[in-house]
N, C-alpha and C positions, 0 to 999 in steps of 0.2 A: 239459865233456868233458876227462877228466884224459888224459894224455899217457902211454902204455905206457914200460915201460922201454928196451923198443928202440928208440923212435923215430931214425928216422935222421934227426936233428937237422943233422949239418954238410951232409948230402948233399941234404936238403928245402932249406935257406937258401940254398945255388947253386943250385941250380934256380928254386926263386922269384926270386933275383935276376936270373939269366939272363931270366927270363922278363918280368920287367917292366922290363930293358933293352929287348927283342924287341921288348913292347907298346907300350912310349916312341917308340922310332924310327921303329915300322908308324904311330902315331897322329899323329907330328911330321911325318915324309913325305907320307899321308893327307890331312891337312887343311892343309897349307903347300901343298900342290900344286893342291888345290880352293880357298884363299885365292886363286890366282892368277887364279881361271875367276870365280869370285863369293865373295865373303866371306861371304854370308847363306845359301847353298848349304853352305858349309863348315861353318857354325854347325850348319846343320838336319841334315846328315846325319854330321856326328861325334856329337850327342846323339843319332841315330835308331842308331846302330849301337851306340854306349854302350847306351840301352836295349833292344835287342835280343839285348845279350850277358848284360847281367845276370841274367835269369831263369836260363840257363844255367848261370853262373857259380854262382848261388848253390846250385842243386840238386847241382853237381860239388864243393863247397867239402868236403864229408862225405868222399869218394872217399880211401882213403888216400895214393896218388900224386899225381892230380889235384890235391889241396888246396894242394900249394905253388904249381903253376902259378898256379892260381884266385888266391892272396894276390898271384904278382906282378905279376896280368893288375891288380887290386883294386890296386895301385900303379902301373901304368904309364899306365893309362887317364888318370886325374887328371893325370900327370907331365906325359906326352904333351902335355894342353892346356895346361899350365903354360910349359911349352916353345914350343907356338906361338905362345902370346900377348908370351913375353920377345922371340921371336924375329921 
């Protein structure tokens, strides 16, 4: 998919990054907060919600708006758990 010449390039990159800051901190609160109640509870419903967003996600990624969201939901989710595991 080649990229048009107007692409709003500066104004999709904040947004996607807005956005998988959002999804980092929703995901790191999330399952920090369910670690506390059961860790194996935490495991099983931050993958059940990861997979339940992804179909989603993937059919929104086309969308000319939506697409940045989607790239930075598509980086925060991963972050997210990256984050709870250091943390």
């Amino acid at each position: 998919m080649q990229a048009s010449p107007n692409t709003p390039w500066f104004t999709g990159v904040a947004l996607a990054v807005f956005s998988a800051a959002f999804v980092t901190v929703a995901t790191i609160a999330f399952a920090s907060e369910l670690a506390r109640i059961n860790v194996a509870l935490a495991v099983l419903l931050s993958v059940t919600v990861a997979a339940g967003l992804a179909p989603t996600l993937w059919r929104m990624r086309r969308r000319p708006i939506w697409r940045w969201i989607v790239y930075g939901a598509m980086v925060g989710i991963p972050a997210g758990w990256i984050g709870v595991l250091l943390g």
